[in-house]
Steps between C-alpha positions, in 0.01 A plus 500: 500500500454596904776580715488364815582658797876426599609550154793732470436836291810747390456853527726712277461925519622732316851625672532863610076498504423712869159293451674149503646453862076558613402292238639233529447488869123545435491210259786278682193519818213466249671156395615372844154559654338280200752206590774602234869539512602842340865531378586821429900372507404226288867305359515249173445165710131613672235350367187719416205518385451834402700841457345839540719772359414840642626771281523607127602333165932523627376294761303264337768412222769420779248268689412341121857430464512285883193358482396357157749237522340390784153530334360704798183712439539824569235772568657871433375791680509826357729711664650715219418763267385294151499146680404306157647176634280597848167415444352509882417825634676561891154569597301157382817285641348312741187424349725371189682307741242311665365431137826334412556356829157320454588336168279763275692736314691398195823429378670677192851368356749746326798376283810615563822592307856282530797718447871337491798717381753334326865656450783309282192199511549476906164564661532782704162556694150399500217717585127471489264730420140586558512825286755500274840501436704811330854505312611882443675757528640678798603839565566749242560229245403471146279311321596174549493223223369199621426168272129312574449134406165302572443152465847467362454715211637873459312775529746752461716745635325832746679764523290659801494603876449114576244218402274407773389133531120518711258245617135582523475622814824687402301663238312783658864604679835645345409324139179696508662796565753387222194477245414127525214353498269418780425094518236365695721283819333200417601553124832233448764681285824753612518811384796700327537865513764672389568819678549866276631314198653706266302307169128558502461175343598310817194458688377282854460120401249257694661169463382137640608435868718233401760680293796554613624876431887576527625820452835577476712779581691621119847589447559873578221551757578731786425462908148244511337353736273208586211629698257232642171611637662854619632336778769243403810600223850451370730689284505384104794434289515500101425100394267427851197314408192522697301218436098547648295192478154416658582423880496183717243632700143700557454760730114399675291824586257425748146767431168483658376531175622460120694809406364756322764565250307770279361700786908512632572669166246765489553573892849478556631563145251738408376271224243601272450883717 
């Protein structure tokens, strides 16, 4: 779909970047002099039609976490140093932009994760997710037993570093480097990985999107933590349950072109070399 000049377009960078302040100026003046209305400050209540999000994958999973509620496309820049989330190149930009601008392009929906911790069965905190969400250790402590249950039924109990819950796109990040699986984004299922555990027999699970997994925190585990996308957390207790469940909403990626999901692997996770 076109967007017409006076819509008003976010720009997010990625903090501490010496490229963003010049960046975003440049694009801020590409915008105005085409008729739109660039908001680098954007706040909750602006309506927009688009997001650009300057930077690396960090940056992209905060924006995911703002804007999919408000089912705003978003076209990611590569900024970083892997950038899998980042499919646009800094240097074809513009001529992406104009594509999308136009109404060519296409659109590409991710799922997202849900993540509510309950304590003494009071909800203490909701999180989403575009990545995954992590319950595990911290510091130097041990192995920490942890009981899964999917779709209502036991699974058993880990004793492990953590258990990692993942979505798709969460699948070529920390639950890769966990030994998971890779899943193709527009694949509908969550993933479990559990982290170092100490029984070879407990291995990743792909289950349907619409399971709900709880895991919850066993009697005599030490310091834990709930980590959510790197970037969000809270300290774990013996008898927490963290109960991850397909989210509420999508996160829209705006491309010039469908993504190439197999030539990502072999170039930025040296697939198949």
């Amino acid at each position: 779909m076109r967007i017409d000049p006076g819509a008003a377009i976010a720009l997010y960078a990625k903090p501490g970047d010496p490229r963003a302040p010049a960046l975003v100026a440049e694009l801020s003046a590409w915008l105005t002099a085409r008729g739109y209305r660039p908001l680098p400050d954007a706040t909750d209540r602006d309506r927009l039609a688009l997001a650009v999000v300057l930077g690396g994958d960090g940056t992209m999973l905060h924006a995911a976490r703002r804007l999919a509620p408000r089912d705003v496309p978003v076209l990611a820049v590569h900024l970083g140093t892997l950038g899998f989330l980042t499919e646009t190149a800094l240097d074809r930009l513009y001529t992406v932009l104009e594509t999308i601008l136009g109404g060519g392009g296409v659109h590409e929906r991710r799922l997202m994760l849900r993540v509510r911790l309950e304590r003494n069965r009071q909800v203490l905190e909701e999180f989403d997710a575009l990545n995954e969400a992590v319950a595990g250790k911290s510091g130097l402590a041990r192995l920490q037993p942890m009981d899964l249950e999917i779709g209502g039924q036991p699974v058993g109990r880990y004793r492990a570093d953590g258990i990692l819950v993942a979505t798709p796109t969460g699948s070529t990040a920390y639950s890769f480097s966990a030994g998971g699986p890779v899943v193709h984004p527009a694949v509908e299922a969550l993933l479990v990985t559990p982290i170092c555990p100490h029984a070879l027999s407990q291995r990743p699970l792909v289950v349907p999107a619409d399971a709900e997994i709880v895991i919850t925190v066993a009697p005599g585990a030490d310091a834990a933590q709930l980590t959510v996308d790197g970037q969000q957390g809270r300290d774990l207790v013996p008898g927490d349950r963290i109960i991850c469940t397909r989210g509420p909403h999508t996160l829209t990626l705006a491309l010039a072109a469908p993504a190439t999901f197999y030539h990502s692997l072999h170039q930025k996770l040296g697939w198949g070399r």
